[in-house]
C-alpha positions in Angstrom: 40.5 51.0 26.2 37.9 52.5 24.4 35.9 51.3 21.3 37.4 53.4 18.5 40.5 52.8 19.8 40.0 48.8 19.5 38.6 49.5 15.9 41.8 51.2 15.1 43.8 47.9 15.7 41.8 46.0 13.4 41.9 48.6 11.1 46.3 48.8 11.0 47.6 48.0 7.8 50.7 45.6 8.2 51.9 46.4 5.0 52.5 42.7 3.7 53.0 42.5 -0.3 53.2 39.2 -2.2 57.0 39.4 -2.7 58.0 36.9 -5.5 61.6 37.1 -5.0 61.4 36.3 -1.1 61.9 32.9 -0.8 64.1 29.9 -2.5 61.9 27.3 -4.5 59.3 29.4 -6.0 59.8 28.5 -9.4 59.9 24.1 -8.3 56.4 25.4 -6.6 55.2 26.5 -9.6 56.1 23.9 -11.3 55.0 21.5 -9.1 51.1 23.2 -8.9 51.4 23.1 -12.6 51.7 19.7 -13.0 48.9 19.1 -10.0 46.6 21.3 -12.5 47.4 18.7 -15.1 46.6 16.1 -13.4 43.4 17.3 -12.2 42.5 18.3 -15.8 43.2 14.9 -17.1 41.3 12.9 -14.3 38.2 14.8 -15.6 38.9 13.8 -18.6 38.5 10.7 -17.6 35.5 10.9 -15.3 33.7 13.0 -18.3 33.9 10.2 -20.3 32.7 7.0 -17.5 29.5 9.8 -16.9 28.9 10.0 -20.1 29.4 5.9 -20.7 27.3 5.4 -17.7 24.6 8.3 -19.0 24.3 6.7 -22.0 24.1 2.8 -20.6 21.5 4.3 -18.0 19.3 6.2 -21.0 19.2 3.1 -23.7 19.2 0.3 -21.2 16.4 2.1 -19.2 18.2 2.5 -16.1 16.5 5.9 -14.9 19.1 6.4 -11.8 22.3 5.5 -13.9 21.1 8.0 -16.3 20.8 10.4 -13.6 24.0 9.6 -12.3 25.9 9.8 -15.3 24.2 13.2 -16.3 25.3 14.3 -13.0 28.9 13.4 -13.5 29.1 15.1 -16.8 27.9 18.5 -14.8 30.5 18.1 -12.2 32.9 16.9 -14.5 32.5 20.3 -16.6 32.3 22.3 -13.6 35.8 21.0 -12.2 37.1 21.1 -15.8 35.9 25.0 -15.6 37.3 25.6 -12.7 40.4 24.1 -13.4 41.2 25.9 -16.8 40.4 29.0 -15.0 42.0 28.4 -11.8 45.1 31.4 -12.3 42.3 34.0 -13.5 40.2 33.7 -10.4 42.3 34.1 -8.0 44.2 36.6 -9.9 41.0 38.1 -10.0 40.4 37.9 -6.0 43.9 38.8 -5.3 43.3 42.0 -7.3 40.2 42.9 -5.6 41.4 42.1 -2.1 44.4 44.7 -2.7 41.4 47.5 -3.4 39.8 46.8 0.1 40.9 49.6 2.2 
């Protein structure tokens, strides 16, 4: 077998679509990844608000690695709050560009 010929393989298109209608359940799954996206938004709520308790103990009380700490913890915090919010545009977004690759 020649070279081209083992690009050619990779290359073959399988035709596979996202079909919403294909399986039983979809809507529970939905449901179900909607309430996980919940709970992930309201955990950071909650971590947000020990980083910023702990950022603010650290900074008054003079404790330079609790301030540190809690600053970090806001930045993740707001990052997985970020992500979170926008989790159904991004991969919207990839899924989009990933049906342009030819």
């Amino acid at each position: 077998m020649y070279l081209a010929d083992k690009v050619a393989q990779l290359a073959y298109d399988p035709g596979i679509k996202p079909n919403e209608g294909g399986l039983p359940g979809l809507s529970v799954l939905k449901q179900v990844m909607g309430s996980i996206n919940l709970f992930g938004i309201i955990a950071v709520v909650g971590a947000l608000a020990v980083s910023a308790g702990v950022w603010a103990w650290g900074h008054h009380s003079g404790g330079h690695q609790a301030e540190a700490s809690g600053k970090k913890g806001v930045l993740v915090s707001a990052g997985a709050a970020l992500l979170l919010g926008a989790a159904n545009g991004v991969v919207a977004f990839f899924s989009t560009l990933g049906t342009q690759v030819r």
